[in-house]
Every structure is written in C-alpha cells, then in structure tokens.
C-alpha positions as CSV (number, residue, x, y, z in Angstrom):
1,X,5.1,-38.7,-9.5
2,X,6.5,-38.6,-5.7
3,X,3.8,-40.1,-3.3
4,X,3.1,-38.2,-0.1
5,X,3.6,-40.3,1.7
6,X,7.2,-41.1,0.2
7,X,7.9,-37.4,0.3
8,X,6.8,-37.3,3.9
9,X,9.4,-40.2,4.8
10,X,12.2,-38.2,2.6
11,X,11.6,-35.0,4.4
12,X,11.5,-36.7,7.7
13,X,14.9,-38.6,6.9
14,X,16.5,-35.4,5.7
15,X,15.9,-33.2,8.5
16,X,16.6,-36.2,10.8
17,X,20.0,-35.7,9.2
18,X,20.2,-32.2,9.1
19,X,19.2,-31.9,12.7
20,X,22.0,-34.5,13.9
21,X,24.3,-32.8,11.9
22,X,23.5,-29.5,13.6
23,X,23.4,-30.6,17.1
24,X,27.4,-32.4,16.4
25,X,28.4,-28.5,15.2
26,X,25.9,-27.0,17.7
27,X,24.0,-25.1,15.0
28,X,20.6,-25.6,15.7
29,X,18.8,-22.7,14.7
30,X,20.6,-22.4,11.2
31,X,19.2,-26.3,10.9
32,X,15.7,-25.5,11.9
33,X,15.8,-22.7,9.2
34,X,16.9,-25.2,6.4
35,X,14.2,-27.5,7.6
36,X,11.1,-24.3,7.3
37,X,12.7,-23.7,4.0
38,X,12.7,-27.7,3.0
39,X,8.9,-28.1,3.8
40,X,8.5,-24.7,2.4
41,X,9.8,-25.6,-1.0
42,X,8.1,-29.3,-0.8
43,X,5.0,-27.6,-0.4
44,X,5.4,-25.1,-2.9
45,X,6.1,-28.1,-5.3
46,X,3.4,-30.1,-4.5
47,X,1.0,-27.1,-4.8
48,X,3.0,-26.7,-8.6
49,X,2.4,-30.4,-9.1
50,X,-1.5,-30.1,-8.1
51,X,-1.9,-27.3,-10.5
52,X,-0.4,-29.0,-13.3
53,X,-2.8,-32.2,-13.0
54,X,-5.2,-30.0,-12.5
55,X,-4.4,-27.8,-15.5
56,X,-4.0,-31.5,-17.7
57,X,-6.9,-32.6,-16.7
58,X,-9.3,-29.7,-17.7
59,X,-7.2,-30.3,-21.1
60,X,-8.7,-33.8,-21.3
61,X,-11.9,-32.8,-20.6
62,X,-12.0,-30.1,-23.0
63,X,-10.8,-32.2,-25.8
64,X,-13.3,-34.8,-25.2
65,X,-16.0,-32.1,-24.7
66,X,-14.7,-31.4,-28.4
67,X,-14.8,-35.0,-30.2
68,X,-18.2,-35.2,-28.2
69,X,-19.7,-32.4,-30.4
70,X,-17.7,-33.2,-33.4
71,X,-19.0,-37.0,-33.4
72,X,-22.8,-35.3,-32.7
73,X,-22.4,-33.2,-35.9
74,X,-20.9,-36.1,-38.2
75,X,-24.1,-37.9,-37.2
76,X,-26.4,-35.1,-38.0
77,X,-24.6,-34.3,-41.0
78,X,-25.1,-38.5,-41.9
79,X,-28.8,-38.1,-41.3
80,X,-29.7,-35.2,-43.2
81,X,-27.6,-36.6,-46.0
82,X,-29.6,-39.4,-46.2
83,X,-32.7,-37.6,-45.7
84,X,-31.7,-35.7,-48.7
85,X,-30.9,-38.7,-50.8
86,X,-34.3,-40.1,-50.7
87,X,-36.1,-36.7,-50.9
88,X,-37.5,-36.6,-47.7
89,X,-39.9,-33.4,-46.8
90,X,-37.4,-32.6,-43.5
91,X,-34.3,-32.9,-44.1
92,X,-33.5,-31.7,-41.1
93,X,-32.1,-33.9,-38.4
C-alpha cells in the first residue's frame, strides 16, 4: 500500500512536471485542470483504499467474534458431557 506521504511526493513531482511542461507550451489552465483532476482521482483512491481496510477489518473482527463463540460452546458442550458421564444432578453448564 502507497504511503501518504509517498503519494504526496508523487503528486507533487507530477504536477511539478506537468506545470513546467505547460508553462514551455503556454498552457497553463489546461495544466491546472489535469492537476484538480490528479488530486481528485488520488483522493477518490485513497477514500476506495480506506473503505476497503475498513471493510477487511470488520471481516476479521466478525470471524473472530465467530471462533470466540464457537470455542465458548465446545467448552460448554465439554462440561455438560462430563457432567453427564458421572451422573451429575445439573448437567447443565
């Protein structure tokens, strides 16, 4: 995964290059308009980027939230089984 701060310096490099190519053709504006749309699109991919950790880590937490519960029954199941194999009054765990 892209740092910010590496994404920062590549966006800063490539409109540094962008911009020097448009002052040499004297195209400024149509420069400063692939720029908006560079950060645009970096931002919108970040944002994409966030979601999906985000998304991955509920995942993980759900599936451990899971083997959580399903460990709890094994060991009640365990102890009433053993409850129940020396005739215990509850055999309820």
């Amino acid at each position: 995964m892209i740092s910010k701060s590496l994404l920062a310096a590549l966006l800063l490099a490539g409109s540094s290059v962008v911009f020097l190519g448009a002052c040499t053709d004297g195209d400024v504006e149509e420069a400063g308009e692939e720029v908006d749309q560079m950060v645009e699109e970096s931002g919108d991919a970040m944002d994409d980027a966030g979601d999906e950790m985000s998304d991955a880590m509920d995942d993980a937490g759900d599936e451990m939230d899971e083997a959580v519960d399903d460990a709890g029954n094994a060991m009640e199941d365990a102890c009433e089984d053993v409850k129940e194999g020396v005739d215990a009054e509850d055999d309820d765990c």
